[in-house]
N, C-alpha and C positions, 0 to 999 in steps of 0.2 A: 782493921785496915789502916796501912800509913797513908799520909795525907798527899805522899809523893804517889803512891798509887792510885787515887783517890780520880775516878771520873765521873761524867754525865752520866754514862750508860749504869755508872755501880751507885749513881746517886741519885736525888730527883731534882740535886741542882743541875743548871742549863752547863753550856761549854765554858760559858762569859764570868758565870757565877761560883764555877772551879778556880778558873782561874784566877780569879782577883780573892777566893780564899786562900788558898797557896802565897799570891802575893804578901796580901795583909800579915799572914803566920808567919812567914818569914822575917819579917820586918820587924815582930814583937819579942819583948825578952821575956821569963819563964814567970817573971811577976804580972806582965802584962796578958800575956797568953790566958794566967788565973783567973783574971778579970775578966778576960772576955768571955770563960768558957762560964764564968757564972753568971755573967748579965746576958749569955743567949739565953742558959738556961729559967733563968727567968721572964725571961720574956718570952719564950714558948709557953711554960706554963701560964703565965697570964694571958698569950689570947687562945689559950685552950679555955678557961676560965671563962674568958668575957666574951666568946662567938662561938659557934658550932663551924663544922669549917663551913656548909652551905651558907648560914646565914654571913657569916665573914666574906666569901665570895661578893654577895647580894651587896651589902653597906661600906666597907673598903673604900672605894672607889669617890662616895659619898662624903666620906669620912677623911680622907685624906688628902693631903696637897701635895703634889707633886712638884718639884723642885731638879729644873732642867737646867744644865749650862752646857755650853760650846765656849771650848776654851784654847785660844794658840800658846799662850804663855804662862797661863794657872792665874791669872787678874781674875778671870770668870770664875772659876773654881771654887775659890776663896771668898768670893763675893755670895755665890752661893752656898759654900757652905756654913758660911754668918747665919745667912739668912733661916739655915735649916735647923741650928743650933739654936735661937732664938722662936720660930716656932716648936721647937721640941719642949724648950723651957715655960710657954702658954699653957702647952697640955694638948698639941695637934700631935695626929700621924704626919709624918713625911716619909715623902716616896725620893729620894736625892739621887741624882744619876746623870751620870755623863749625857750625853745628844747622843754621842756615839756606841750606847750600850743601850740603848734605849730602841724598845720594839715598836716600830711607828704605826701600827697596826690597831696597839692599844691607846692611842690616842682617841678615839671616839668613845673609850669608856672611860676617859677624865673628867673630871666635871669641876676641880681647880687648877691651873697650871701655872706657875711661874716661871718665867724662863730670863735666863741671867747669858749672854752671848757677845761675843766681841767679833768684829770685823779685820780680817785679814787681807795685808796685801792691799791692791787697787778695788775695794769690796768686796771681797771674796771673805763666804763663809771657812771657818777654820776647820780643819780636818776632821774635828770630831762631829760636828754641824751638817758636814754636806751631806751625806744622805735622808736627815730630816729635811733639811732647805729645800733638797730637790722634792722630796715626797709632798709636801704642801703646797710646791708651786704646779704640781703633777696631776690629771685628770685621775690620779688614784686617790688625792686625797679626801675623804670625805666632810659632809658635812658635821659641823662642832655647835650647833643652837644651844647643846648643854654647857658646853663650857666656858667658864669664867678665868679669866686671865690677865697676866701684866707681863711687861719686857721692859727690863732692863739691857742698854746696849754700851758694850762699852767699844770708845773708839778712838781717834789723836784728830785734832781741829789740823793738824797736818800733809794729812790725805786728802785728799777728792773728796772720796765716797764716803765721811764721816757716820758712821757705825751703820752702815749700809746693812748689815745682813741684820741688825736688830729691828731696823725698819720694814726690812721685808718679813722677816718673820709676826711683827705688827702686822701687819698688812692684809699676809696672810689668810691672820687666823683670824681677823675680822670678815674678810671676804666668805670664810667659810662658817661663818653666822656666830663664833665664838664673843661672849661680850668682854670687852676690858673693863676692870674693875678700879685700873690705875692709867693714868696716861703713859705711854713708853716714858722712860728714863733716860735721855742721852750724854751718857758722859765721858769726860775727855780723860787726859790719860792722869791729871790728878781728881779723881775720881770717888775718893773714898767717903768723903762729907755727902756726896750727891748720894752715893751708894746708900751711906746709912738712913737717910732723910725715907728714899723708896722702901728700906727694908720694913721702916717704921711703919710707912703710908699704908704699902699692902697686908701688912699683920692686920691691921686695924678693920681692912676693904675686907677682910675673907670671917671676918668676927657674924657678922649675918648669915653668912653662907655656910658654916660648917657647925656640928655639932660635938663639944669637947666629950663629951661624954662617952667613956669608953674608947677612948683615942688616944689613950698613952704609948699605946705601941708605938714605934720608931723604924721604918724600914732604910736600913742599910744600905739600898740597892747601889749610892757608888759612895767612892771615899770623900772623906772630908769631913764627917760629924767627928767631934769629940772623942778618942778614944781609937780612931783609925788612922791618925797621922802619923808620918814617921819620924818623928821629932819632936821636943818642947819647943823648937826655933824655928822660928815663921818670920815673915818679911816684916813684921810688925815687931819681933823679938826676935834678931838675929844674932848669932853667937860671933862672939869677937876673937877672932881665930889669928896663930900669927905664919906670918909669909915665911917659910922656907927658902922660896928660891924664885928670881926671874931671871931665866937665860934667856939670852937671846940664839933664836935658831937657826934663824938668818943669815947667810954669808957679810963678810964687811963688803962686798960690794952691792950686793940686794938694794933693791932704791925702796924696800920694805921691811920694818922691825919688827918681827914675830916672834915671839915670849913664851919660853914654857917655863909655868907658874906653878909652883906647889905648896901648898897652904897646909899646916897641921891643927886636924879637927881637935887634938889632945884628947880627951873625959867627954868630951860633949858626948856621945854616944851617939852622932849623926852616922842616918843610916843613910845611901843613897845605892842605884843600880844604874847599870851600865844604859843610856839614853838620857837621863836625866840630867838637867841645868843647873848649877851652881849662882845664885842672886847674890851678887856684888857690890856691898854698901860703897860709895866713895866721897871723898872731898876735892875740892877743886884747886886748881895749883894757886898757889899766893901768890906766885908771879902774876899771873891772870889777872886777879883779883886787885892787886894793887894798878896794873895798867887802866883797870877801869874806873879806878878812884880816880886816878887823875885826868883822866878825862874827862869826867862827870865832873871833876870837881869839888868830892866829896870827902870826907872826914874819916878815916877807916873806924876811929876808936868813939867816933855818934853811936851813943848807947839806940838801942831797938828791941822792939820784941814782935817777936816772930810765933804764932801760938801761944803757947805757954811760955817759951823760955825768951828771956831778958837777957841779949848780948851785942856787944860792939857789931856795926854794922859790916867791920871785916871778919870777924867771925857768923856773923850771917848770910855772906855771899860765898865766905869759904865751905860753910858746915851744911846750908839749908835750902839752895839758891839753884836751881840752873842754870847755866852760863853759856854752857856750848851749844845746848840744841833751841832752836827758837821754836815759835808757834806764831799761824795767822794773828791771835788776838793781839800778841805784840808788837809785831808789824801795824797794826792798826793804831794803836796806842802810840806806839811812837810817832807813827807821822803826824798824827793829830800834834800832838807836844813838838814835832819841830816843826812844822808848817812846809816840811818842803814837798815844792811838786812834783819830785820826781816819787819821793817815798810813797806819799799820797795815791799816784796813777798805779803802781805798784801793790798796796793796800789793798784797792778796788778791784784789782784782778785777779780772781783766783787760783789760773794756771800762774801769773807772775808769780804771785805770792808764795806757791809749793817752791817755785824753784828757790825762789828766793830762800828761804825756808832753809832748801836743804843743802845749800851752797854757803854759808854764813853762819856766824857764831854770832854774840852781844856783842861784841868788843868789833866785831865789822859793823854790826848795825852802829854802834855808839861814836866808832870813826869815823865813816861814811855821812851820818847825818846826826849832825850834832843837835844835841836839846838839853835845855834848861831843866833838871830833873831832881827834886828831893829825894831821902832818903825812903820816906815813907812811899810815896809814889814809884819809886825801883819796885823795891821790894814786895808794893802789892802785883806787881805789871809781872814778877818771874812768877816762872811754878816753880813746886817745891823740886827736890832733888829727886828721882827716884831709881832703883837700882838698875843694874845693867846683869842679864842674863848669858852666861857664858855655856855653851855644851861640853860636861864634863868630860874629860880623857883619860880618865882611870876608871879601875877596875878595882873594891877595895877586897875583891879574894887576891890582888896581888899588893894593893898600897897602905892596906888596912886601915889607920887613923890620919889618914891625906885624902887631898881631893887636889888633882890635879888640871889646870887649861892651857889651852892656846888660844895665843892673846895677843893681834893684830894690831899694833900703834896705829891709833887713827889720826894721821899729819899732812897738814895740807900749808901749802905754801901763798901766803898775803901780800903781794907786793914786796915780798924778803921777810914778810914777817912767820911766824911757825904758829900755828893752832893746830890745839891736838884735840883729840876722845878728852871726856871728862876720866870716866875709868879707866880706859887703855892708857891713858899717861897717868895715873894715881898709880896702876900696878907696876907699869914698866919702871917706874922712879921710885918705889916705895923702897925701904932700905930692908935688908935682913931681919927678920924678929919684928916687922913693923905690925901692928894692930888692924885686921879688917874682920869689917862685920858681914858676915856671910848667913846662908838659909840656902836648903836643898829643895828645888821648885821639880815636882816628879813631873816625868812626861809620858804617860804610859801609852803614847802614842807613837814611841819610837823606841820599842824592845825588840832583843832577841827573841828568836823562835823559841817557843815554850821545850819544843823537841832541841837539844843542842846539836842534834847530827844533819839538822836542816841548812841545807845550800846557802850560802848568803852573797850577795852583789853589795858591796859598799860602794857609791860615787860621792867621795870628797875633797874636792879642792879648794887648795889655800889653808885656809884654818875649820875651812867644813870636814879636814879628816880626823878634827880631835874625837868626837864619840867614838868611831870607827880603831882609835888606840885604844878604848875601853871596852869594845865588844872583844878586840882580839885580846885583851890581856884577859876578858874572861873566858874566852872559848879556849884557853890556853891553861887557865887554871882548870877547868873541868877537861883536861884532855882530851880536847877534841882536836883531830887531824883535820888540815884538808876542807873541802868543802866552803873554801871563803874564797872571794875576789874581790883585791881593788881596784879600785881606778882614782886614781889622783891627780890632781894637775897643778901647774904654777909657775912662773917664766921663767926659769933657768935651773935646767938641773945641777951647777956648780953653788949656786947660791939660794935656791927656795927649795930643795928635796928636804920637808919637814919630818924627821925622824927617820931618815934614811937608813941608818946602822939597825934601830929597831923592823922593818922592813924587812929587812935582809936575814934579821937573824929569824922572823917568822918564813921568812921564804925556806931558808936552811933547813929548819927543823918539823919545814911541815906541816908547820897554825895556817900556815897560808898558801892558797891554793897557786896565787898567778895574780900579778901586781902588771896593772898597764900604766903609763905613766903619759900623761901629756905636758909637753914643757913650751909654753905656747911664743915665746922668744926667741929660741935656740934654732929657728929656720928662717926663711925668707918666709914664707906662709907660717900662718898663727894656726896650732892645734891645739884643741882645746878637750872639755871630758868627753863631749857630744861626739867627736868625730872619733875617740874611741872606742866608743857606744856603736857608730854608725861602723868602725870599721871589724869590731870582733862582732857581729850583728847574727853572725850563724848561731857561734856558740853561745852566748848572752841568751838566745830564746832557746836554745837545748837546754841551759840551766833554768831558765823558767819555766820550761814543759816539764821539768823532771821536780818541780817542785819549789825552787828557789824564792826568798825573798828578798826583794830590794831598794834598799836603803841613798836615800837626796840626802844633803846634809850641805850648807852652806846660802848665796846669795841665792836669793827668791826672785825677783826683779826679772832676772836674764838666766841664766846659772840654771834652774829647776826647771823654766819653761823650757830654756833649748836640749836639756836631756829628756823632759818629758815628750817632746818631740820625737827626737832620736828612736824613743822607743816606740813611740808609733809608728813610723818607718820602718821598722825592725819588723816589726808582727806584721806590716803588710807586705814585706819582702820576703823575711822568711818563715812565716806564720799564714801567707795565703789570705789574709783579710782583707776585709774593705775598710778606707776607712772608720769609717763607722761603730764596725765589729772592732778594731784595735781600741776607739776609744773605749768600748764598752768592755775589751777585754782587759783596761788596765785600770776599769771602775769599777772590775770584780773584784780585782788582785788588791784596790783600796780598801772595798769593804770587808774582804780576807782577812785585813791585817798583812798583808804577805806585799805592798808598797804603801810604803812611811818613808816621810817627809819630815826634816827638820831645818826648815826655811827661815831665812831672816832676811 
């Protein structure tokens, strides 16, 4: 049987577990594939070898740690699947899997769980998370007296709700008699030193608890161990790729710069699919950089070191440093060091402090309130630099060794002065042939239908239509007609219709079924996606009765709640529901897989 025929019914793997074989083979090349089909086969033979399947059933459970993440952006992922590679290497079973692939049912038969989970949003559990979250916080969840556990959360001292769903899953699973074996983990967005410290702690907390003996097997059940990634290049090793192209997409009158970026992968042999995030290494502009030395008052070529490496402290605020985004602990720090009271009362509040926060770069803070600051003392006060995630716009059955984005200059205006994005001005200014270091972050939480002839709803506006240019450049390479709807929006359709001529030429030929357009300037009253959401609201739920999936993609904030909205209005206008029934009918459509989200 080919693997493209390959299903549940013809196999005794599950739906879940077809498909993410299919995944995986595809992604592997003919050397890779050898390897894998000899290490199943060994590893079948070995626990034919070392358990009967009855007694395997019975001890399993016993025998093995299970290793959970909820993951928005692949932090968690990654963190867990360290963590699953390093118990493999002791001599444990692991059971490694998404939240969201995961049968919540068999949780009463774990007896170790680590769970590795980031919080989304205003607290909000991330997509792949919510259906556990809810099921523990649910009179369905049962009692856990046998289970031993740890949480790790990861979260941004930014937010409110700082790693809020790590905590409630803490919480939880103490409430339901489970013991922790490690105290929860709360860590902020540079996170990796904490991470390894926990990964260390719980190996060491599960060494009484579990028995290695006859535990070399290794269960697969999601990606991330050794040997399932799509890549040699990871956010830790990412491949130094060079820029092609950044045009701007934008009209010259647009009071907005939006950039399509095309990057050539070369040799690397980086595979990626259409939904998937492009991690974008950058530097900070030198301009920046020097306006803060003189402020500060500081020395750009004061030798420093930064970890390991030994460099001028302008090459430590250009290569290593955060600049543009702040964090509470800084806020805090600084006013301490300038003593003023305004910063101070500001500090102490924590609604102040978000805003402040997310209104202000260092270079406002360092204007605004001056302090007497060493170099050493900067540089412990930033965090480190860390990548920015872009939603790729290609398709590479059409761009082969590229990877294409759209790439929104982040520019706000200071009293006359311009602060930009730390990345969004890196790409937008970066010259032809320049060097960036890149890594493919998958998100298989936001794929096309396995079936291609399946219906699709794409809503994205602004720059949330760039995935939406890689599902159609792939539903175009496998010829498929028809069956697709945009809806996109953005203020003027003489200066923001992003990819218009592409549009048009899928309208022509058929890739695309019917393109609505909201251009929310171009009247006296503002339209936006939601209203036309609210206003094709018949036929929007005739393609969701007949099957259809559909796809959010852009601001999370406003943007995703007012169309998630929309659609609940939809089903109770023309879907006959209560509310109630609506929300529950677009909580089936989530755990369907059939509405995905890719929110920021």
């Amino acid at each position: 049987m080919l693997l493209k025929e390959l299903s549940s019914l013809a196999s005794p793997l599950s739906t879940v577990q077809v498909d993410k074989l299919k995944q995986l083979t595809a992604e592997l090349s003919a050397v890779q594939l050898a390897w894998v089909s000899g290490y199943l086969s060994a590893t079948a033979e070995q626990g034919t070898n070392l358990l009967s399947s009855e007694t395997a059933a019975q001890s399993a459970p016993a025998q093995t740690i299970t290793i959970l993440y909820g993951s928005q952006t692949g932090n968690g992922r990654g963190v867990a699947s360290e963590l699953a590679a390093k118990a493999q290497a002791q001599g444990y079973a692991v059971n490694l899997a998404s939240m969201g692939d995961y049968k919540v049912r068999q949780l009463k038969q774990e007896t170790i769980l680590l769970a590795v989970v980031s919080t989304h949003g205003e607290g909000e559990a991330p997509d792949d998370a919510i259906e556990l979250h809810k099921f523990l916080a649910s009179k369905r969840a049962p009692k856990l007296d046998n289970l031993n556990y740890s949480v790790l959360a990861l979260g941004d001292t930014s937010y409110e709700f700082f790693c809020q769903t790590g905590k409630d899953f803490d919480e939880r699973l103490t409430a339901l008699g489970a013991k922790s074996i490690q105290p929860i983990a709360l860590c902020d967005v540079d996170y990796e030193s904490a991470a390894e410290q926990w990964q260390q702690s719980v190996l060491e907390a599960v060494k009484p608890l579990i028995d290695t003996s006859g535990a070399s097997v290794v269960s697969l059940s999601g990606a991330g161990l050794p040997g399932a990634t799509t890549s040699a290049f990871t956010k830790q090793k990412p491949f130094t790729a060079e820029l092609l192209v950044s045009q701007k997409l934008t009209g010259r009158d647009s009071d907005r710069d939006v950039r399509h970026v095309e990057i050539d992968l070369g040799e690397s042999g980086i595979r990626y699919q259409a939904g998937d995030a492009l991690g974008v290494w950058f530097t900070n502009s030198e301009t920046l950089v020097d306006e803060l030395l003189t402020k500060l008052s500081l020395e750009g070529d004061e030798a420093v070191t930064v970890g390991k490496d030994a460099l001028s402290l302008k090459q430590a605020l250009i290569e290593k440093k955060e600049l543009t985004q702040l964090y509470p602990g800084l806020i805090k720090d600084w006013s301490a060091l300038s003593g003023n009271g305004e910063l101070i009362a500001i500090a102490e509040d924590k609604e102040l402090t978000r805003q402040f926060v997310h209104n202000n770069q260092l270079a406002d803070l360092v204007t605004n309130y001056s302090a007497e600051v060493t170099a050493l003392q900067l540089l412990s006060m930033l965090r480190p630099i860390t990548p920015r995630l872009y939603s790729i716009a290609s398709s590479q059955s059409e761009v082969e060794s590229e990877v294409h984005l759209t790439v929104a200059l982040v520019e706000d205006d200071r009293d006359g002065i311009a602060r930009f994005g730390g990345a969004s001005q890196f790409l937008a200014q970066a010259d032809e042939a320049a060097e960036i270091k890149v890594y493919v972050e998958p998100n298989n939480h936001f794929r096309l239908p396995q079936n291609p002839e399946t219906p699709v709803i794409m809503v994205g506006p602004g720059t949330g239509v760039a995935p939406f240019r890689a599902f159609m450049q792939e539903r175009a390479a496998q010829g498929i007609e028809g069956n697709s709807w945009l809806i996109f929006g953005n203020p003027h359709f003489e200066q923001d219709f992003l990819y218009q001529t592409e549009w048009q030429q899928y309208l022509n030929d058929g890739s695309l079924s019917r393109i609505d357009l909201a251009f929310s300037r171009d009247q006296e009253h503002k339209i936006y996606v939601q209203h036309k959401i609210a206003e094709q609201g018949e036929e929007l739920w005739r393609w969701l009765e007949s099957g259809a999936h559909f796809y959010i993609c852009g601001d999370a904030e406003r943007m995703a709640k007012d169309v998630h909205q929309a659609l609940l209005d939809v089903a109770v206008k023309f879907g006959g529901k209560s509310a109630e029934e609506a929300d529950a009918y677009f909580e089936n459509l989530r755990s369907e897989k059939r509405y995905q989200k890719d929110v920021y």
